[in-house]
C-alpha positions, -999 to +999 in steps of 0.1 A: +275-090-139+272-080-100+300-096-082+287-127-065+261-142-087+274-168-105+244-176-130+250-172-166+215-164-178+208-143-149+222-099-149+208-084-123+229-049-137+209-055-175+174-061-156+174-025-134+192-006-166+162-016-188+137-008-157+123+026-143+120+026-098+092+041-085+094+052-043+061+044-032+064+048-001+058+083+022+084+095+043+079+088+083+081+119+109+059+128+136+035+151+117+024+124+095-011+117+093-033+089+112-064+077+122-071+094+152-050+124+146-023+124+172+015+115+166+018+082+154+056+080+154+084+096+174+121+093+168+146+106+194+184+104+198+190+082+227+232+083+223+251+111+202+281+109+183+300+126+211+295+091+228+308+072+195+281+069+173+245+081+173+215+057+182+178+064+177+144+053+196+116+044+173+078+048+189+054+040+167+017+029+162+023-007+138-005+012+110+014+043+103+024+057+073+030+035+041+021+001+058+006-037+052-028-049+069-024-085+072-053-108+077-048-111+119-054-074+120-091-086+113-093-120+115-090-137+147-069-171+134-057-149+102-022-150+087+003-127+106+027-102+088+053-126+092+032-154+078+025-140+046+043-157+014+076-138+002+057-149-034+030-127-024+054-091-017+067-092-053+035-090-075+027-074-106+005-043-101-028-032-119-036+003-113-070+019-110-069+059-118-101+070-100-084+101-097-104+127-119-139+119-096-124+147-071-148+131-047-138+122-011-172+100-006-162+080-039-152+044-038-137+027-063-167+007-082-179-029-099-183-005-132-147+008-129-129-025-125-151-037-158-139-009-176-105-012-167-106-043-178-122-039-211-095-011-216-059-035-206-074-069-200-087-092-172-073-085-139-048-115-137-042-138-105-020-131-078-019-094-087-019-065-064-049-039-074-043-005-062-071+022-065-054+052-074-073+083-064-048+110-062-057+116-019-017+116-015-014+154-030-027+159+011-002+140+030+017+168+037-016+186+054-029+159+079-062+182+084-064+175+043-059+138+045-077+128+073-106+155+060-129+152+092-157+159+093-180+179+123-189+148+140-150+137+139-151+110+113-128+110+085-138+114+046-118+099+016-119+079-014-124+035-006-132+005-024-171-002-028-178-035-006-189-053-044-158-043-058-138-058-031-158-088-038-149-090-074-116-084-070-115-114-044-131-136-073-100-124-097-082-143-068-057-111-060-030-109-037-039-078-016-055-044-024-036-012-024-045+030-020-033+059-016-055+069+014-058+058+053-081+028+047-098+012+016-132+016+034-133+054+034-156+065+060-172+032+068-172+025+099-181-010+095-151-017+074-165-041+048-137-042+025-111-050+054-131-079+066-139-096+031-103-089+020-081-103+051-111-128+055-099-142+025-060-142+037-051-114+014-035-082+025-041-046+026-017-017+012-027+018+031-010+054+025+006+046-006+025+075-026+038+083-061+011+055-079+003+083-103+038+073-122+027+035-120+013+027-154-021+010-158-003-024-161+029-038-166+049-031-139+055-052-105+052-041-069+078-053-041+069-042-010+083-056+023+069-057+059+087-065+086+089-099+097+073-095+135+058-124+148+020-121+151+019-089+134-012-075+127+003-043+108+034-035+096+053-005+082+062-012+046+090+000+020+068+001-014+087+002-046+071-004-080+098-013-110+085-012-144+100-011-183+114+020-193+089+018-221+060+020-199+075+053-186 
């Protein structure tokens, strides 16, 4: 039993022995990808160690890296990062694998959420659903990534507008994927404004979800708590049963 906790029916040692930790979550530096191309976070020393102890600047855009849309990024009188539920940050995932399409124009579809479902059941309430299309293998090569195209809009796997729609109707949490925005190259961003519309949240840049099983393991992932934040950088972890490994 971890020092501390004094409940007898609670081991918080037993729980992450039995469990498997997944980092989903990409590593921040200045050549990370974004939007618009250009460094989206700088970190300088601002005092060394010859001064006692070393200090750092952070300078960075709120939507970089692995990071949480919350409903005011869209929605005028929407829910802030730091208004969002602690009950809605620990959520068990269902995972998507659009991954073998191979196609940056492909969005995740109506038809693929049915046959997910017919494969590990009905996508339960209060879930997070994260499209899984295997766009992180880039996020080392921004150019990759970002995959622009000659009129300088960006290319990669979304969510169809309908299949946002379901989802909404399976009364999810949030949405999650592993590329810059669930709308791909729409401009119009459908899924952004029928998903925080609803006061659910968005999951962008995700990592590692190809070691997520289909179903039956739990997401936490934590913004921080800035007053009338719009976006937020997150740290994603998933934890599952070793048995789902």
């Amino acid at each position: 039993m971890i020092k501390g906790l004094k409940s007898t029916n609670f081991n918080l040692e037993e729980v992450f022995r039995s469990c498997t930790l997944v980092d989903l979550t990409h590593t921040l530096e200045s050549s990370v990808p974004t939007w618009s191309g250009s460094c989206g976070f700088e970190h300088a020393i601002k005092m060394d160690y010859s001064e006692g102890c070393r200090v750092q600047n952070i300078k960075m855009h709120a939507g970089v890296g692995t990071h949480m849309d919350a409903p005011l990024h869209f929605i005028p009188d929407g829910l802030s990062v730091a208004d969002i539920d602690i009950h809605q940050l620990v959520i068990p995932a269902c995972v998507i694998d659009i991954s073998d399409r191979n196609n940056p124009d492909y969005k995740l579809s109506v038809e693929d959420i049915i046959s997910y479902e017919n494969r590990f059941g009905k996508i339960p309430e209060n879930s997070l659903v994260i499209a899984y299309t295997g766009w992180d293998q880039y996020w080392l090569d921004s150019q990759k990534y970002r995959n622009a195209n000659s009129e300088g809009g960006v290319r990669f796997p979304g969510f169809s507008a309908n299949s946002a729609e379901l989802l909404l109707e399976r009364n999810v949490v949030g949405i999650g994927i592993d590329t810059l925005s669930p709308d791909g190259s729409d401009m119009t961003f459908p899924v952004h404004h029928s998903i925080l519309g609803a006061g659910k949240y968005i999951i962008e840049n995700l990592g590692n979800c190809s070691q997520l099983p289909p179903r039956g393991a739990y997401v936490l992932v934590f913004p921080l708590k800035v007053k009338e934040g719009t976006e937020s950088a997150v740290r994603a972890i998933g934890i599952m049963p070793k048995e789902l490994k």
